[in-house]
Legacy VTK file of the C-alpha trace (Angstrom):
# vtk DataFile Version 3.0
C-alpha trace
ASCII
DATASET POLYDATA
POINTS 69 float
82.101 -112.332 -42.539
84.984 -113.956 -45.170
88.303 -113.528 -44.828
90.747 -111.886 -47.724
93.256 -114.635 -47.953
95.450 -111.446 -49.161
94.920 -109.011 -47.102
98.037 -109.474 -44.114
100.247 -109.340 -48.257
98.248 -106.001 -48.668
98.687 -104.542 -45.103
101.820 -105.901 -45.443
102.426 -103.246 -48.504
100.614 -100.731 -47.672
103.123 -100.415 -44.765
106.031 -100.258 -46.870
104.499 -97.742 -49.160
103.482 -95.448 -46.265
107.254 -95.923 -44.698
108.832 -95.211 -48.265
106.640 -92.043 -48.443
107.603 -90.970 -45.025
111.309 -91.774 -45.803
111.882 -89.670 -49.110
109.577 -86.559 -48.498
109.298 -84.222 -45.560
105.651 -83.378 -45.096
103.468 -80.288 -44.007
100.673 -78.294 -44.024
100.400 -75.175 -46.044
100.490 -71.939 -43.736
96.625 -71.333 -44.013
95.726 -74.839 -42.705
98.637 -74.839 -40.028
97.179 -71.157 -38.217
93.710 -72.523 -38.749
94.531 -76.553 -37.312
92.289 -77.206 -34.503
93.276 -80.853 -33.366
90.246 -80.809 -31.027
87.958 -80.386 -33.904
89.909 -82.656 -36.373
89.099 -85.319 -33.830
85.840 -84.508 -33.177
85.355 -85.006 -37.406
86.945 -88.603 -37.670
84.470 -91.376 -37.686
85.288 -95.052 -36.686
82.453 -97.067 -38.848
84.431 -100.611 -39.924
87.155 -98.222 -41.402
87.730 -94.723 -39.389
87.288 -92.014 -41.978
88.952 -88.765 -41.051
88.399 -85.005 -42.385
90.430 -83.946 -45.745
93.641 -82.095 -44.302
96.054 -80.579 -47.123
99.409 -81.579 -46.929
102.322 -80.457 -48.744
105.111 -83.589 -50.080
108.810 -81.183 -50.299
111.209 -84.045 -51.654
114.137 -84.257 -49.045
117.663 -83.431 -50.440
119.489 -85.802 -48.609
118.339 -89.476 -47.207
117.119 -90.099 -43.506
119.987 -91.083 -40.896
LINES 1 70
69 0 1 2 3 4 5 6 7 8 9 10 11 12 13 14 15 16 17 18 19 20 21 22 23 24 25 26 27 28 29 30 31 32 33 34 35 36 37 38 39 40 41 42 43 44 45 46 47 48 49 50 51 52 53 54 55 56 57 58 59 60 61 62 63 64 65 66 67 68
């Protein structure tokens, strides 16, 4: 197996883009996929092979009007 000599830089970023995401928008699902959400069976759909891949969920980005305390 070989290393990524930039991949703790990417991780590293990936992190801040994820936080900055989280920061600025508040997220949910759309009212069909909230009354239908099973979190049982979302779990039971995510696979762990070398990455975990997970089932497509919609989510809805609503920008926030004022910054997080």
């Amino acid at each position: 197996m070989t290393n990524c000599p930039g991949k703790n830089l990417a991780m590293m970023e990936l992190r801040d883009v994820v936080a900055r995401t989280v920061c600025k928008f508040d997220l949910c699902l759309p009212e069909s996929t909230a009354r239908e959400f099973d979190m049982e069976e979302f779990m039971r759909g995510t696979k762990d092979c070398f990455m975990a891949t997970v089932p497509d969920v919609d989510v809805i980005f609503a920008a926030r009007s004022t910054a997080p305390r």
